[in-house]
C-alpha positions as CSV (number, residue, x, y, z in Angstrom):
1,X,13.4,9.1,11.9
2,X,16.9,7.6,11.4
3,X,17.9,5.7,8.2
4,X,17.8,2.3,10.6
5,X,14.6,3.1,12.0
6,X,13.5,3.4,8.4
7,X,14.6,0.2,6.6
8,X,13.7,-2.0,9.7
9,X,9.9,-0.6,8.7
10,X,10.6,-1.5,5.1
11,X,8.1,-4.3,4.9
12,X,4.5,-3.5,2.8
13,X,2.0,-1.8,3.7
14,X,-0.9,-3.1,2.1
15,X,-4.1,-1.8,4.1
16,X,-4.6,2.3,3.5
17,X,-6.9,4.4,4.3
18,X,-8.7,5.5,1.4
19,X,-10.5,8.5,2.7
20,X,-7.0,10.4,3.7
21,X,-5.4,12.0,0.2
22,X,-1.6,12.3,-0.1
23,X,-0.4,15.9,-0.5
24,X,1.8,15.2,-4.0
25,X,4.4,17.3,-2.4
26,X,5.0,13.9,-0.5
27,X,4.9,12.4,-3.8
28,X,7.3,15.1,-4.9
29,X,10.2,13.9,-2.3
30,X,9.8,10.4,-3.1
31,X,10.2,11.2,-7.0
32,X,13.4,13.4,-6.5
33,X,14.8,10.7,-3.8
34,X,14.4,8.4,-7.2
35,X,16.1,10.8,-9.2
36,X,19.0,10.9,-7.7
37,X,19.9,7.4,-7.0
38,X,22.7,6.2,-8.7
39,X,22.6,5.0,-12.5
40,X,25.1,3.4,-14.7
41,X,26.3,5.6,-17.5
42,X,24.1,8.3,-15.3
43,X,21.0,7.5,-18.3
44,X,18.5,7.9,-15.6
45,X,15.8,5.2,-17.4
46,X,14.0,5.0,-14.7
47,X,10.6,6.9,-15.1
48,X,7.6,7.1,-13.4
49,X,3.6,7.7,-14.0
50,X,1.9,9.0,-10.9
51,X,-1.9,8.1,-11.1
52,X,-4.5,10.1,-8.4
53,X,-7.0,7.5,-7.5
54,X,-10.3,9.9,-7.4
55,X,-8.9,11.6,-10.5
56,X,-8.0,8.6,-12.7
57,X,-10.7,6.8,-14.9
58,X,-12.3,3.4,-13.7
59,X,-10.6,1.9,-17.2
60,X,-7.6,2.7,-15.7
61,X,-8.1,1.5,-12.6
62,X,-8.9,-1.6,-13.2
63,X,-6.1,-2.1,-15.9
64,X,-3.6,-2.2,-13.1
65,X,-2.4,-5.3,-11.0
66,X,-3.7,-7.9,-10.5
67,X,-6.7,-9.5,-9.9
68,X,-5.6,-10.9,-6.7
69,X,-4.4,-7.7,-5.4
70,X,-7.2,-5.5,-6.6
71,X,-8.4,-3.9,-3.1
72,X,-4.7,-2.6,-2.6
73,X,-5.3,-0.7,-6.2
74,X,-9.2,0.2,-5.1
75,X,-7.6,1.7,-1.6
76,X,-4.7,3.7,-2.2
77,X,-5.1,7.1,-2.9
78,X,-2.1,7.4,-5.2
79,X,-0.6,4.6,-7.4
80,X,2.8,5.1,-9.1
81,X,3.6,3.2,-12.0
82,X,7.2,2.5,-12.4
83,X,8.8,2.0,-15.6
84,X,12.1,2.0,-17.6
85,X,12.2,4.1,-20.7
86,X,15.1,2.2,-23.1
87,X,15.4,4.6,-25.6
88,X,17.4,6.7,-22.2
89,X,20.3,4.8,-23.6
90,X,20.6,6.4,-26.9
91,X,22.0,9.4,-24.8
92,X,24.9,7.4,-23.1
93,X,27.2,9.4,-24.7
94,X,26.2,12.7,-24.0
95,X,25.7,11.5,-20.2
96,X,29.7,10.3,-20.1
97,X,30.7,13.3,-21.5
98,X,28.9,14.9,-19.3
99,X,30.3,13.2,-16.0
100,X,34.1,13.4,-17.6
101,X,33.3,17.2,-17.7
102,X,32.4,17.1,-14.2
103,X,35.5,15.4,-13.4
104,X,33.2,11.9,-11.9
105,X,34.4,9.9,-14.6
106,X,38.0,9.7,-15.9
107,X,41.9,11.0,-15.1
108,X,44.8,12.6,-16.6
109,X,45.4,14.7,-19.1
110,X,43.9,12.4,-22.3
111,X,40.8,11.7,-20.4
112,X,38.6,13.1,-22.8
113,X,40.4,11.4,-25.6
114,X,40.4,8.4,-24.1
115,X,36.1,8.9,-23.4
116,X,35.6,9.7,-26.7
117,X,37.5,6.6,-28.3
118,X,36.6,3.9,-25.9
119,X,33.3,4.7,-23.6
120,X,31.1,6.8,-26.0
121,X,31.7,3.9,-29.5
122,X,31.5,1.2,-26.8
123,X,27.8,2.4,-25.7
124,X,27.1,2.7,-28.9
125,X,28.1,-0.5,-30.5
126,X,26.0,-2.4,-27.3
127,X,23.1,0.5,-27.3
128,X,20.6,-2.6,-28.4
129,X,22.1,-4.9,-25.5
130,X,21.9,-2.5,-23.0
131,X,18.1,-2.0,-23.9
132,X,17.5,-5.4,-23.1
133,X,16.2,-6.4,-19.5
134,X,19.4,-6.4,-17.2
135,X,21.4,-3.8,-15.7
136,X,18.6,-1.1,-16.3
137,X,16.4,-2.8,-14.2
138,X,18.6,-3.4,-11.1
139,X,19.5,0.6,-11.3
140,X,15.6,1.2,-11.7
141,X,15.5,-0.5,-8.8
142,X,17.5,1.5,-6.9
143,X,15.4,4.4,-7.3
144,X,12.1,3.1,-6.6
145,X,13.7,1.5,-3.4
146,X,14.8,5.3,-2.5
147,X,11.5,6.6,-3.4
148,X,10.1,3.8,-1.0
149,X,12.6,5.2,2.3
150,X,11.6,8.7,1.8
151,X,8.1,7.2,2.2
152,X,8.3,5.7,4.8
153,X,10.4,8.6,6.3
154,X,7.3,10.8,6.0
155,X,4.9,8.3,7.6
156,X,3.5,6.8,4.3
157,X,2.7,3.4,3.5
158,X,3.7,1.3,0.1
159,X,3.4,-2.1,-1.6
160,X,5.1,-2.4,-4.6
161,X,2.7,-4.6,-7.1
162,X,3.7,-7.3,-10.2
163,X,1.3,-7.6,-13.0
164,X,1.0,-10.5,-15.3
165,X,0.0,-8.2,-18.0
166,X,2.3,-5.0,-17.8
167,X,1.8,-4.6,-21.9
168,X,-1.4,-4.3,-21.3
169,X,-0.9,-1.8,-18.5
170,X,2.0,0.4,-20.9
171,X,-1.0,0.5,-23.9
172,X,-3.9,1.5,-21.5
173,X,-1.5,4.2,-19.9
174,X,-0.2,5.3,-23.4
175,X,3.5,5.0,-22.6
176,X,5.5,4.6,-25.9
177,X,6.7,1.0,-27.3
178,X,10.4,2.0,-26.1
179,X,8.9,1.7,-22.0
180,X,8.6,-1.6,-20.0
181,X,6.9,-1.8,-16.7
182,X,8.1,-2.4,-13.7
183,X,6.1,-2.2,-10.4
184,X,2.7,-0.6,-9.8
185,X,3.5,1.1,-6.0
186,X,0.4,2.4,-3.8
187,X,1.4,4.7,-1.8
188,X,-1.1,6.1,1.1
189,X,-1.1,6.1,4.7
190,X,-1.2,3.3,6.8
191,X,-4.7,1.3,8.3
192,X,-2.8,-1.2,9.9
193,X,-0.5,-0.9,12.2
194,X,3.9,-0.7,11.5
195,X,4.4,-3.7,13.5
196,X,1.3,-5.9,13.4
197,X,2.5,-8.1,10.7
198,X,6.5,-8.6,12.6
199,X,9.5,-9.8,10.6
200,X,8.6,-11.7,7.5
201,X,10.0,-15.2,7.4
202,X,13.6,-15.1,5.1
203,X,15.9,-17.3,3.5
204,X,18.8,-18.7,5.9
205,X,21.4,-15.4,5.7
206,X,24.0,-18.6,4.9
207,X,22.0,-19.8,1.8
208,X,21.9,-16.2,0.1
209,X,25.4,-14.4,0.6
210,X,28.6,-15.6,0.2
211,X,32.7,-14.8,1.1
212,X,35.7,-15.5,-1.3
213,X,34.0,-18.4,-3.3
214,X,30.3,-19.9,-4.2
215,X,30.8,-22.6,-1.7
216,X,31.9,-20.7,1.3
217,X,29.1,-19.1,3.0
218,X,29.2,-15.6,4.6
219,X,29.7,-15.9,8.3
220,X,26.7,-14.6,10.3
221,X,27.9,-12.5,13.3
222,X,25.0,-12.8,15.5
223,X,26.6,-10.0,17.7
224,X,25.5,-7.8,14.8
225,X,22.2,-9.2,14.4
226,X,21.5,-8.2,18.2
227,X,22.5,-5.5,17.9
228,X,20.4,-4.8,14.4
229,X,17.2,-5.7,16.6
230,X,18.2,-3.2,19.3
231,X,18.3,-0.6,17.1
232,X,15.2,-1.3,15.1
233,X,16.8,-3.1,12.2
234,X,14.7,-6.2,12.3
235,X,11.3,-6.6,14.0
236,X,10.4,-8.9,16.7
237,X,9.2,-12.0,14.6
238,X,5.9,-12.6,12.8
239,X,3.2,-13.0,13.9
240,X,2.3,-10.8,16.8
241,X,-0.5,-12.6,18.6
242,X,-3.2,-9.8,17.9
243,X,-2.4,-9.6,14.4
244,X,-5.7,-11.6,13.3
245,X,-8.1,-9.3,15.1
246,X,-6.8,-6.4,13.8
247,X,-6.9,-7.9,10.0
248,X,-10.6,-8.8,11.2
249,X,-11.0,-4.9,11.8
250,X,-9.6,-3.8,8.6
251,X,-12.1,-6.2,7.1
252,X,-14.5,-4.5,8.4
253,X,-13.9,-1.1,8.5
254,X,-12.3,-1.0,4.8
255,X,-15.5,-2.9,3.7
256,X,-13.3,-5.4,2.2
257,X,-15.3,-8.7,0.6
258,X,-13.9,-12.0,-0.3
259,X,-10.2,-13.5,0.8
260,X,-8.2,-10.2,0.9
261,X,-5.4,-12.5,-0.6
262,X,-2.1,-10.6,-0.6
């Protein structure tokens, strides 16, 4: 499947089935697809707890998000909980020195002078600051979100999960005081179908990006949105008319009770 094919499918899957296991090789890929997304400072923070439904405790189970969500938790066969370990940043230094070594970071003659007397005090004068929610996050994020394409690129299904409670979540899973939660992901494959639920509404492309200045939006080619839906890019738009039967199905076949909320 090609790379286009792949994000236009990026939307959630939230119905799995729950009776077909997930070969962690599969969960392998998407873990080393994390790993090598790109980092500031090349810290790598971003960590991750992978959690076998049948072999995890009820306890455990039920600690995750959210109450509204719950079914997504009770079907998956794997859940990955994503979080950012702070204490990664204590090592800045050694990670710059070793990129200057590798010649990714730096030029001329003085560059490890130069490393050594600006980069490596810097990081550590604003070690604290850099712990802090931020930057770590967004580069997290870039790894789950390559985790979630090689996922999809081997016919998996995920839906990344918030949690009102993602102390309670680090305690129950023992993770140490330095960590902070992220996302819970189920991963699984797919009940319900790739394009039953269409393109999600989004904000006006105009409201969200802009060129040169705040108060000149970016223009919107929509040559290149046409040709974005040829290719696969963007879905026809939600909802497709026999999306409610097939969410009455699911219902039924999951033995799902009460709203199915999210």
């Amino acid at each position: 499947m090609e790379l286009r094919e792949v994000i236009g499918r990026r939307r959630s899957i939230r119905f799995l089935l729950p009776h077909r296991p997930v070969d962690l090789s599969k969960i392998q890929r998407m873990l080393e697809a994390a790993r090598i997304a790109s980092h500031w400072g090349n810290v790598g923070s971003l960590r991750a707890l992978v959690i076998e439904r049948d072999k995890a405790p009820q306890d455990v189970l039920d600690a995750l998000p959210s109450p509204v969500s719950g079914y997504q938790i009770q079907l998956a066969p794997v859940i990955i909980v994503w979080y950012i370990e702070t204490a990664a940043v204590e090592h800045a230094g050694e990670r710059i020195r070793e990129l200057v070594n590798l010649g990714a970071v730096g030029f001329g003659e003085n560059k490890k002078k130069t490393v050594e007397e600006t980069l490596v005090p810097l990081f550590s004068q604003i070690g604290d600051v850099l712990k802090l929610p931020g930057m770590g996050e967004v580069d997290c994020g870039q790894g789950i979100a390559q985790a979630t394409l090689m996922a999809f690129e081997q016919g998996l299904g995920t839906c990344c999960l918030g949690s009102g409670n993602p102390d309670g979540i680090r305690e129950k899973l023992g993770l140490p005081d330095s960590c902070r939660v992220l996302v819970t992901q189920t991963v699984g494959y797919p009940a319900e179908s790739w394009e039953a639920g269409g393109q999600r509404p989004r904000q006006p492309f105009e409201d969200l990006f802009q060129l040169n200045g705040y108060d000149t939006p970016f223009p919107r080619d929509e040559k290149v949105v046409d040709e974005l839906r040829e290719e696969g890019m963007i879905q026809d738009a939600a909802p497709v008319s026999w999306r409610e039967a097939e969410l009455e199905y699911l219902k039924k076949a999951l033995d799902l009770t009460g709203d199915g909320l999210l």
